[in-house]
GUKOL-87541 format. One record per residue (C-alpha): residue in one letter; z, y, x. Coordinates in steps of 0.25 Angstrom, whole numbers, padded with zeros to 4 digits, always signed. Layout:
# residues N
AZYX ...
***
This chain:
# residues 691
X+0000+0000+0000 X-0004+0014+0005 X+0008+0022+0010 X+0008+0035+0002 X+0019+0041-0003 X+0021+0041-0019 X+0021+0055-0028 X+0034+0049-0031 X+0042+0048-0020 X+0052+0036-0017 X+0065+0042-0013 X+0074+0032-0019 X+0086+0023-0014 X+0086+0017-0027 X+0075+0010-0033 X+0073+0007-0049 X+0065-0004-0056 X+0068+0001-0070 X+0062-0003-0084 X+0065+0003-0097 X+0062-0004-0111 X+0058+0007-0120 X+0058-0001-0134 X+0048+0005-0142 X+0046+0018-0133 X+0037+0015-0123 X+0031+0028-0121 X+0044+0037-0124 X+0050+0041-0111 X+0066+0037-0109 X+0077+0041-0099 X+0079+0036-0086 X+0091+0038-0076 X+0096+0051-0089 X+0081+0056-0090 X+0069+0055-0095 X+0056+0047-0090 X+0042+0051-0094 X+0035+0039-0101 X+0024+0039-0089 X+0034+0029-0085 X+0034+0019-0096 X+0026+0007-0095 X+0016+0007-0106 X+0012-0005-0106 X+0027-0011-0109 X+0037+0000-0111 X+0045-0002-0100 X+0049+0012-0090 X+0044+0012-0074 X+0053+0012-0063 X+0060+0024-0064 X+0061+0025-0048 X+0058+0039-0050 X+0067+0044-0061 X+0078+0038-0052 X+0074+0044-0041 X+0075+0057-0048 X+0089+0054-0051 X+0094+0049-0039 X+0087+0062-0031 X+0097+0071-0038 X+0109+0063-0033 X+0105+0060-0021 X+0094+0070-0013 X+0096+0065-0001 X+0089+0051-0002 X+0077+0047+0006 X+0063+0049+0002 X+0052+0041+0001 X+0047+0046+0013 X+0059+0046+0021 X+0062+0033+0018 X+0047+0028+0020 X+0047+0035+0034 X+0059+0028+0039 X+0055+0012+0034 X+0039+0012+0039 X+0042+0014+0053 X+0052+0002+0052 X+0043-0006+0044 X+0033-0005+0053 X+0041-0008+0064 X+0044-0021+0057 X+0030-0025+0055 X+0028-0024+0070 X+0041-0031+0072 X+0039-0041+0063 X+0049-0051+0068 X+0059-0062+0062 X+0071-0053+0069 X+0066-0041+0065 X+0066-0046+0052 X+0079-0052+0054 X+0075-0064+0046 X+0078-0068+0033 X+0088-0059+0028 X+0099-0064+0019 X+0106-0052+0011 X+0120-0053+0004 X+0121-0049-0010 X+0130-0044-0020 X+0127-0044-0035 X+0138-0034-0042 X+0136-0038-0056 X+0141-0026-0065 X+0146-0028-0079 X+0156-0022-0089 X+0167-0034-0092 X+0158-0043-0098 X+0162-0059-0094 X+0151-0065-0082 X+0137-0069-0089 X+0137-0058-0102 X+0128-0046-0098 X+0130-0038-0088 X+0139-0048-0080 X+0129-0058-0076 X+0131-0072-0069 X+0131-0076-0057 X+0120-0085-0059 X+0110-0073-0063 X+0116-0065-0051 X+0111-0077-0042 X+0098-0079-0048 X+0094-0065-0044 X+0098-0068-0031 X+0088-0080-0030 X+0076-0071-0036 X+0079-0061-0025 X+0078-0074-0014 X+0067-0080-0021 X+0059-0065-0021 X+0062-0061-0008 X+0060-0074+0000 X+0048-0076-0009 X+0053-0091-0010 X+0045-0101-0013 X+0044-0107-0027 X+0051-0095-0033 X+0046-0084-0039 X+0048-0077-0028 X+0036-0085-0021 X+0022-0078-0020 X+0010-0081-0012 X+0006-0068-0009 X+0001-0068+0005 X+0009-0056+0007 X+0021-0061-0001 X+0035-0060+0007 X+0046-0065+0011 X+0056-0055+0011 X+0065-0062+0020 X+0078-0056+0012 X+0087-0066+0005 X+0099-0063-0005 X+0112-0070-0006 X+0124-0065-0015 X+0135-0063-0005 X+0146-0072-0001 X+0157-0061+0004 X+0159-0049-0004 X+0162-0035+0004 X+0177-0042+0005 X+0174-0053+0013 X+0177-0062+0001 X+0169-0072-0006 X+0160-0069-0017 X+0147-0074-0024 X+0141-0060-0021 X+0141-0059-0037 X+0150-0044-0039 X+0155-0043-0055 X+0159-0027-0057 X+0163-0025-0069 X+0163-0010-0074 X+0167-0002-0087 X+0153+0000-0090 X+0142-0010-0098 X+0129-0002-0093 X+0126+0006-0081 X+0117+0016-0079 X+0111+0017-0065 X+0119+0030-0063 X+0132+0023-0067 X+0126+0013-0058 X+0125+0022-0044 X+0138+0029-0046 X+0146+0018-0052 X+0141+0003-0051 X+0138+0004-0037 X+0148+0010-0029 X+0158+0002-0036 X+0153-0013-0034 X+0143-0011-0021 X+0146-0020-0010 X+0143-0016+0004 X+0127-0014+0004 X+0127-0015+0018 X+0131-0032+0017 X+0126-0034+0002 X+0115-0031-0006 X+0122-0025-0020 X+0116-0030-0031 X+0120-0024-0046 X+0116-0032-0059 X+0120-0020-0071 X+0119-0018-0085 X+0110-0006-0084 X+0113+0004-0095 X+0097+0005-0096 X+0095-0010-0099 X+0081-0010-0095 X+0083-0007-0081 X+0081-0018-0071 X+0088-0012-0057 X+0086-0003-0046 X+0090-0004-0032 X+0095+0006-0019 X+0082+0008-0010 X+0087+0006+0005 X+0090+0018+0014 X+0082+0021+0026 X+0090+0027+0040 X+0086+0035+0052 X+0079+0047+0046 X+0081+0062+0051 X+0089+0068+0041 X+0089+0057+0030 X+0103+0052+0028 X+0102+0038+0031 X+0114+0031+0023 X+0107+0040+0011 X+0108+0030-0001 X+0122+0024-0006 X+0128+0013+0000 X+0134+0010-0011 X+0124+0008-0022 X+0116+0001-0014 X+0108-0010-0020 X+0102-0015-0033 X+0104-0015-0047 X+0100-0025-0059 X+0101-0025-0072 X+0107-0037-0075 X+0096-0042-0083 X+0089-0042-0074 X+0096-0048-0063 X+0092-0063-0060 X+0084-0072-0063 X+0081-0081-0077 X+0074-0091-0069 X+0089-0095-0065 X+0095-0094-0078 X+0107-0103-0081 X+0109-0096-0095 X+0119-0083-0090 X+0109-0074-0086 X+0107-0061-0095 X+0091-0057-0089 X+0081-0048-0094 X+0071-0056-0102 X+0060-0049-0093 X+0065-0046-0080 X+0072-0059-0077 X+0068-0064-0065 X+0076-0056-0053 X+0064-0047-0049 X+0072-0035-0053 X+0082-0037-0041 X+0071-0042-0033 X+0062-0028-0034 X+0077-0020-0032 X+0079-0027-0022 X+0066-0023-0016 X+0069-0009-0016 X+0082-0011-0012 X+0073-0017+0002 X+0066-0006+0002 X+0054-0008-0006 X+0047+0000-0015 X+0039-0003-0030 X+0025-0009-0024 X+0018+0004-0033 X+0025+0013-0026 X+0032+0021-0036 X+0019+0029-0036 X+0012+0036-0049 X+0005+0025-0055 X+0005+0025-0070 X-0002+0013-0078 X-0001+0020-0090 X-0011+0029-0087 X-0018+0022-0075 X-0014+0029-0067 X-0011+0021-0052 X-0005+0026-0040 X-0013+0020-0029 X-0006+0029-0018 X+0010+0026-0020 X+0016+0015-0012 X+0025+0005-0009 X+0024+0006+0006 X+0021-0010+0007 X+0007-0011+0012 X+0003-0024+0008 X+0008-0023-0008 X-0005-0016-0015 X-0005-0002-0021 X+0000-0001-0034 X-0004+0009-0044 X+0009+0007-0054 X+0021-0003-0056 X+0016-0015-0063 X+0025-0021-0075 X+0017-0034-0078 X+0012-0045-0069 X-0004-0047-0067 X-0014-0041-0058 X-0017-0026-0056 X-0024-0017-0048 X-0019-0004-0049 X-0025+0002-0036 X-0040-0005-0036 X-0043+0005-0026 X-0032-0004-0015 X-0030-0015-0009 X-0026-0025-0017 X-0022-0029-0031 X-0006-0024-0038 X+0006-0033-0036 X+0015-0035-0047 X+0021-0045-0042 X+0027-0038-0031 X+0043-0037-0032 X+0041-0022-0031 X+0032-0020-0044 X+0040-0019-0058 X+0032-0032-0063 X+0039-0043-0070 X+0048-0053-0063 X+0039-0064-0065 X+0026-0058-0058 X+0035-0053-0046 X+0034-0062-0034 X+0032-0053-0019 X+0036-0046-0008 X+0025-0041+0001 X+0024-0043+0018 X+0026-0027+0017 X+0038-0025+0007 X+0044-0037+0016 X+0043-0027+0028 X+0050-0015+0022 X+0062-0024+0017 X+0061-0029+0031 X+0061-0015+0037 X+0073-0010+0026 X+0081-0022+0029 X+0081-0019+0044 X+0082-0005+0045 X+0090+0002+0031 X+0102+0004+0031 X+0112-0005+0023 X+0100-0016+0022 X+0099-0020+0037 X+0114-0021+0034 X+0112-0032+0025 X+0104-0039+0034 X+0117-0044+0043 X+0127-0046+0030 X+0135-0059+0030 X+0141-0055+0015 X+0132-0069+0011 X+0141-0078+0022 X+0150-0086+0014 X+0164-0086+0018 X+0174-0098+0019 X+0178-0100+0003 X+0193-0107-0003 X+0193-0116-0014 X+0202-0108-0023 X+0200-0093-0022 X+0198-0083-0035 X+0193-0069-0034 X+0197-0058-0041 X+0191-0044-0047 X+0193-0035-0058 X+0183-0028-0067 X+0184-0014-0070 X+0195-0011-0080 X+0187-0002-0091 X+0194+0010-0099 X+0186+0006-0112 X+0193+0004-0125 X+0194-0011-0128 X+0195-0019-0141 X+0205-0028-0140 X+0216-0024-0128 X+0228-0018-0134 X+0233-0003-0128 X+0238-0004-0114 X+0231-0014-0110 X+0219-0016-0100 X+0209-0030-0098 X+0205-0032-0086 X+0195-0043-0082 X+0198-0050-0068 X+0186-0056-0062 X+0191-0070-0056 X+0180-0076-0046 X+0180-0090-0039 X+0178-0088-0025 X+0184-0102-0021 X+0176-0115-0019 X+0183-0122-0029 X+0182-0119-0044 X+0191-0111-0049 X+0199-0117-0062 X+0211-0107-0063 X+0218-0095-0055 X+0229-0087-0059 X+0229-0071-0056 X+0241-0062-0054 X+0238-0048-0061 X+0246-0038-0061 X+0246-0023-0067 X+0251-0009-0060 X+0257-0017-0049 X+0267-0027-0059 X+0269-0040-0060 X+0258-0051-0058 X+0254-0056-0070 X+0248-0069-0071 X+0233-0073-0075 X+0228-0086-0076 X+0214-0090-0077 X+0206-0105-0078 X+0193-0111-0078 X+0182-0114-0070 X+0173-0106-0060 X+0165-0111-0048 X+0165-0103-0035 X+0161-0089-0036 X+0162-0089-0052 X+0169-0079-0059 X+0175-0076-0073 X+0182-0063-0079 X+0196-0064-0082 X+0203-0053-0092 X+0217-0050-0091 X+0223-0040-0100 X+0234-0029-0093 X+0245-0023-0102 X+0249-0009-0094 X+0252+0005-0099 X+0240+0010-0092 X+0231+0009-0083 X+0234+0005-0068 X+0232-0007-0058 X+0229-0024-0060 X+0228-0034-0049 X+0224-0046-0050 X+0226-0057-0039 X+0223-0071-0039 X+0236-0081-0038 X+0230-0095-0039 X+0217-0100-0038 X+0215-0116-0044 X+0230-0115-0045 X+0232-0114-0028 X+0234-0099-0021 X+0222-0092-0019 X+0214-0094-0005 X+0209-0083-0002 X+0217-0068-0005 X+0205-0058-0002 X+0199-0058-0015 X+0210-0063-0025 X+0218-0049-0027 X+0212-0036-0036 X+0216-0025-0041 X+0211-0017-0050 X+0212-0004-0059 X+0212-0007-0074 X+0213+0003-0086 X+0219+0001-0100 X+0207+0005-0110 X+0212+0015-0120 X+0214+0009-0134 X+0205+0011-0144 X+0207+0023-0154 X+0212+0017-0168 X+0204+0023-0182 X+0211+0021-0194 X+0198+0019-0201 X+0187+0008-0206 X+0174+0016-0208 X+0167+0023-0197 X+0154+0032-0195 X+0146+0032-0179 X+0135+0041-0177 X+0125+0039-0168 X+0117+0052-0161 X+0106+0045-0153 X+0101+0054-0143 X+0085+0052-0140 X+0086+0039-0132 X+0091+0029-0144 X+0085+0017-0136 X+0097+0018-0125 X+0108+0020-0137 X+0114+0006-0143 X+0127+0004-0148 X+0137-0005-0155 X+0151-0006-0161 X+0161-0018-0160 X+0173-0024-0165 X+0184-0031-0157 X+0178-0043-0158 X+0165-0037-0151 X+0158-0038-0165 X+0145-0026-0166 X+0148-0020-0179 X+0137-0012-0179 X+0126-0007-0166 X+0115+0001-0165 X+0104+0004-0154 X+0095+0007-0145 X+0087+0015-0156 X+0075+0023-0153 X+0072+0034-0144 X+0069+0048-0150 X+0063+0060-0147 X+0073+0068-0157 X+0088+0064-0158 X+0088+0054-0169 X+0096+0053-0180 X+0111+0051-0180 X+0114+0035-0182 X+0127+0035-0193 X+0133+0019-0194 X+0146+0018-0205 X+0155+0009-0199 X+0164+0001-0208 X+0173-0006-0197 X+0185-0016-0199 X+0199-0012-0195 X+0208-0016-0185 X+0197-0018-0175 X+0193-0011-0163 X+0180-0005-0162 X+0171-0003-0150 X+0158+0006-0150 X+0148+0007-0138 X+0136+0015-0138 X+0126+0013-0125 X+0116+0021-0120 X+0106+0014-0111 X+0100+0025-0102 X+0116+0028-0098 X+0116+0042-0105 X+0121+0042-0116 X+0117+0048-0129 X+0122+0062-0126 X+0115+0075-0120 X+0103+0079-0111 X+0088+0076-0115 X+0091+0063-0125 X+0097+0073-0136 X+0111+0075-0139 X+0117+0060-0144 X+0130+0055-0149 X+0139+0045-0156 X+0152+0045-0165 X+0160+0037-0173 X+0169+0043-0186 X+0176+0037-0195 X+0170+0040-0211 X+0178+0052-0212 X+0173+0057-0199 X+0185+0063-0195 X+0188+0059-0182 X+0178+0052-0172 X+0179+0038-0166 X+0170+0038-0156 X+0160+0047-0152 X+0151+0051-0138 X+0137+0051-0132 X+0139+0056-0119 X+0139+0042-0111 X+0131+0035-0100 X+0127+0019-0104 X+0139+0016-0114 X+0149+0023-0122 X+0161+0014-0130 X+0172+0019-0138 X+0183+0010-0144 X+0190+0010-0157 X+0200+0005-0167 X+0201+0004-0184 X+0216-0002-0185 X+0224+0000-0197 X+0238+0003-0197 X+0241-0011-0207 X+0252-0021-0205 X+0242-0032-0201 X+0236-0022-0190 X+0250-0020-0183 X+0253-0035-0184 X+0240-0040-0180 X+0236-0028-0169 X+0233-0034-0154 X+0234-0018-0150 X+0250-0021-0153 X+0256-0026-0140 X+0267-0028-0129 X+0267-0027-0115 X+0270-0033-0104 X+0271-0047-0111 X+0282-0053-0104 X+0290-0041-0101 X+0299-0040-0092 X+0307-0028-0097 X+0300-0018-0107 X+0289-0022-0115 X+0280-0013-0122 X+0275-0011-0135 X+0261-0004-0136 X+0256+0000-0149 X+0243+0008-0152 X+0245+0022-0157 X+0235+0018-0171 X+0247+0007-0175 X+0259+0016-0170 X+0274+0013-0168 X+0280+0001-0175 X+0293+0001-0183 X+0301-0007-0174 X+0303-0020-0164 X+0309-0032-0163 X+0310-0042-0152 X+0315-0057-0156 X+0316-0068-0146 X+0310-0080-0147 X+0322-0087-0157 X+0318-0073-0166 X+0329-0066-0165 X+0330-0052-0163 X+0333-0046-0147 X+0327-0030-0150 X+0322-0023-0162 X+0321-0008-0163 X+0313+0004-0168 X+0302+0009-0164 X+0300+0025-0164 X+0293+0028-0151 X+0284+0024-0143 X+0292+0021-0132 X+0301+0010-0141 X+0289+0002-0137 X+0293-0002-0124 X+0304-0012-0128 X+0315-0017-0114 X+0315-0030-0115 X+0324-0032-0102 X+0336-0036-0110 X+0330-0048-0117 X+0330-0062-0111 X+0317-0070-0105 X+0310-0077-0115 X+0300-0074-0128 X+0300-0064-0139 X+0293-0057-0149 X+0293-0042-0152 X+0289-0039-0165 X+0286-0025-0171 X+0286-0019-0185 X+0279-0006-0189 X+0278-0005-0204 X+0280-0017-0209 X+0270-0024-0201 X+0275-0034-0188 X+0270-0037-0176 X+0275-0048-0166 X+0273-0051-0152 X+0278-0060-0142 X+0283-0056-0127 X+0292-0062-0116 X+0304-0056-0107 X+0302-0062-0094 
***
């Protein structure tokens, strides 16, 4: 391919492979990274959007002025490209090059195996695509007969030592109080807060995009040695490359667990990611090419002489000529085209040599090149790993006041099953408390534990692991965590049963859907995506009728991470009254990806008092005082009592304040009682023990 520069110039760090489904608006323009794209963009023949490299680069350029140029970076990689071809040799190569892995799959709580929180299994299958493409392995799809068809040389292998020096499957779970991410929230808050270190791993992220029909994007590699260019210029800490997770793996390894696009299933997304995180760019060369109109760019270029010139990106397979005027015919099959996965199938001699060239000369690459993070270490037969997911400050259905869930990640890192262990927990720095869990997981399998924490507020838990398979644990670097967790604030109670919400979209219905549960995680009504509009449509009104004594939750998402609030989409919004209207619910639109708001319906009847989980005592045994908590909609009971277990009476009192509900229990004996409170004629009883 000729070596002219584009109109357009490459000056990223990052690179995007990004399609958007338009349902039902393939010639309407949408909004990328908060702004509008012109519909020049859109592909006409099947309503998905172009790469939006440009439109991020846009973004990206107001952060960050400072990064490299096309030309800078294209002046600094040719002389060493061409030094390689001269000294093309097995130790200037340095061989086959075998680079650790880390995958940090990000999800929200949800148990390993429901979307976003994919399995190991689909983790490892991208893995295996990656080998099969960049080896060009034989009898894979990954093979091709092409007479300048490569093989890379570059394998990948999940790492064996995470940054600790401790064992791990090279299989990260993060957990964070968010369902979707937009690529924003991804730079600022993902990265930094999961990246291993990019100089011994390649970071790999599989996300739930908060546009779902983006595929990934990857950090270009930076170049060194120029004259006034700053050569660290592009952050260490993000680093890498990032999947939807739909789109991470392969279906032809499906065991039944994975959760893949029904078109992009096949691991070419990462493959063409990790291409530009190599150094490679789209074999077109971002030029102006437009099929819509005809028109081809026969001038833009990839800088790989031996791949053809390319008027535009190709989305199909099949055979094209889009530059009849050059050498040779279009190749979609090439990793570096946005073709289907099933038609990708090279590398080429030249994209081989400017992998070579960045792996030996870039800095945090040629890094990678002598990492050991794959070396397996000495393993025991009993040792359990620990980690906590993030505490969320959400309202929840279903925990009383005061209290916190925390999930507890508990990994087998032992050669040995592991069919029990027992944790220590404790709270602010108390006592241990003691966990038991059973079952069965094989060597690097996990499962999510959730452990519920009684405290006035929020503060400190550590978790440490006590026994594995009922002998002490073999190995102390990895069995102790501790973490920060937060007591959600309980939901606000409404005395009421009928309810009106509104709904303001702003112009861009398709990114709006919403839904509203009960307790029992039953959708009692949804709506969404709805059409796109040139005017601001019509308010939405939905008359809810909703049972009492249940705990409501309503989210609304926008897919483009905007929200429905303000700026060129049209002023949007949301609320929900009770029929009278006189105070509101919930209400908002100014959010990014998801926005969820928690609330109750409980009556004020006997059977609610007697029957009410949000009534309870704590800590359970007690030592000395023992606390009452009761939610201000119920208010104060009457009175108490307190039998033993032969039912007979050891305290009783009124109660008129809230401090009467913290009861000493230091005179009673050892042993079982029952505390049981009275407020207007209804009774409730609970059981307690006094250690």
């Amino acid at each position: 391919m000729k070596l002219n520069f584009t109109r357009y110039s490459f000056l990223s760090f990052v690179m995007i492979f990004l399609f958007t489904i338009l349902s039902g608006y393939g010639q309407k323009t949408k909004k990328i990274f908060g702004k509008q794209v012109s519909a020049k963009i859109i592909n006409p023949k099947d309503i998905y959007i172009r790469c939006a490299t440009v439109e991020y680069e846009k973004m990206i350029q107001e952060k960050n002025p400072n990064r490299l140029s096309d030309a800078q970076f294209e002046s600094w990689i040719n002389p060493l490209i061409n030094k390689f071809k001269l000294l093309r040799t097995n130790s200037e190569i340095g061989g086959i090059i075998t680079i650790p892995v880390v995958v940090h799959v990000v999800y929200s709580g949800q148990a390993i195996g429901i979307a976003p929180n994919i399995t190991d299994e689909q983790v490892e299958s991208q893995i295996t695509v990656l080998n099969e493409d960049y080896r060009k392995m034989a009898g894979t799809n990954g093979d091709n007969s092409n007479p300048i068809g490569a093989d890379i040389q570059i394998q990948f292998e999940l790492a064996k030592q995470d940054p600790n020096g401790n064992p791990t499957n090279g299989i990260d779970r993060v957990s964070l109080c968010q369902d979707s991410w937009s690529l924003d929230e991804i730079e600022a808050t993902v990265k930094p807060l999961s990246s291993w270190d990019p100089t011994q791993y390649i970071n790999m992220w599989s996300v739930k995009f908060s546009d779902n029909t983006l595929l990934g994007y990857a950090q270009f590699p930076n170049s060194s040695n120029l004259p006034g260019i700053d050569s660290l210029n592009g952050n260490a800490n993000t680093d890498g490359v990032v999947s939807n997770y739909t789109a991470f793996g392969s279906v032809d390894y499906d065991n039944g667990s994975f959760l893949l696009n029904p078109i992009y299933n096949l691991g070419r997304t990462m493959t063409h990611e990790i291409g530009h995180f190599l150094g490679l760019r789209h074999i077109w060369g971002d030029g102006t090419g437009d099929e819509a109109t005809n028109s081809p760019d026969c001038v833009a270029t990839d800088y790989c002489a031996d791949t053809p010139q390319v008027g535009w990106e190709h989305y199909e397979c099949g055979d094209f000529d889009t530059c009849p005027n050059e050498l040779g015919v279009d190749m979609p099959e090439n990793y570096m085209d946005y073709s289907p996965d099933s038609c990708m199938n090279i590398f080429t001699v030249n994209q081989k040599e400017r992998i070579t060239t960045v792996m030996n000369n870039s800095p945090r690459r040629k890094e990678l090149k002598t990492s050991i993070k794959n070396t397996a270490i000495p393993l025991f037969a009993n040792d359990a790993e620990v980690k906590l997911e993030a505490s969320c400050a959400t309202p929840i259905c279903g925990l009383y006041p005061n209290q916190a869930l925390q999930k507890v990640i508990l990994y087998n890192r032992g050669t040995s099953n592991l069919t029990s262990a027992t944790l220590l927990y404790s709270v602010n720095n108390g006592s241990n408390i003691t966990y038991s869990w059973s079952g069965n997981l094989a060597t690097n399998k996990a499962t999510i534990l959730d452990i519920t924490l009684n405290a006035i507020s929020n503060g400190t838990i550590t978790v440490k692991v006590d026994k594995t398979n009922g002998v002490v644990d073999q190995r102390l670097s990895n069995n102790s965590v501790t973490g920060n967790f937060v007591i959600p604030p309980f939901p606000v109670n409404y005395n009421f049963t009928n309810y009106v919400f509104r709904l303001q979209q702003d112009f861009w219905g398709s990114e709006i859907t919403w839904n509203l549960k009960d307790n029992s995680g039953t959708i009692v009504d949804s709506g969404g995506p709805y059409e796109d509009q040139i005017n601001l449509p019509s308010i939405i009104t939905k008359n809810w009728t909703l049972a009492t004594n249940k705990c409501y939750t309503f989210t609304i998402n926008d897919s483009a991470g905007d929200g429905i609030c303000c700026g060129e989409g049209g002023d949007g919004f949301y609320d929900i009254k009770p029929l009278d209207g006189t105070v509101f619910v919930a209400s908002g639109s100014s959010f990014t990806t998801q926005e969820i708001k928690v609330f109750t319906n409980y009556s004020l009847d006997k059977n609610s008092f007697t029957n009410s989980k949000e009534v309870f005592m704590y800590p359970n045994p007690v030592n000395d005082i023992l606390n009452i908590k009761i939610p201000n909609y119920i208010g104060l009971p009457n009175e108490f009592t307190i039998y033993n277990s032969l039912g007979q009476i050891v305290n009783q009192k009124q109660i008129l304040f809230e401090p009467d509900l913290s009861i000493n229990t230091s005179t009673l004996k050892s042993g079982f009682y029952f505390i049981n409170l009275i407020k207007e004629g209804a009774q409730k009883t609970m059981p307690f023990i006094k250690r």
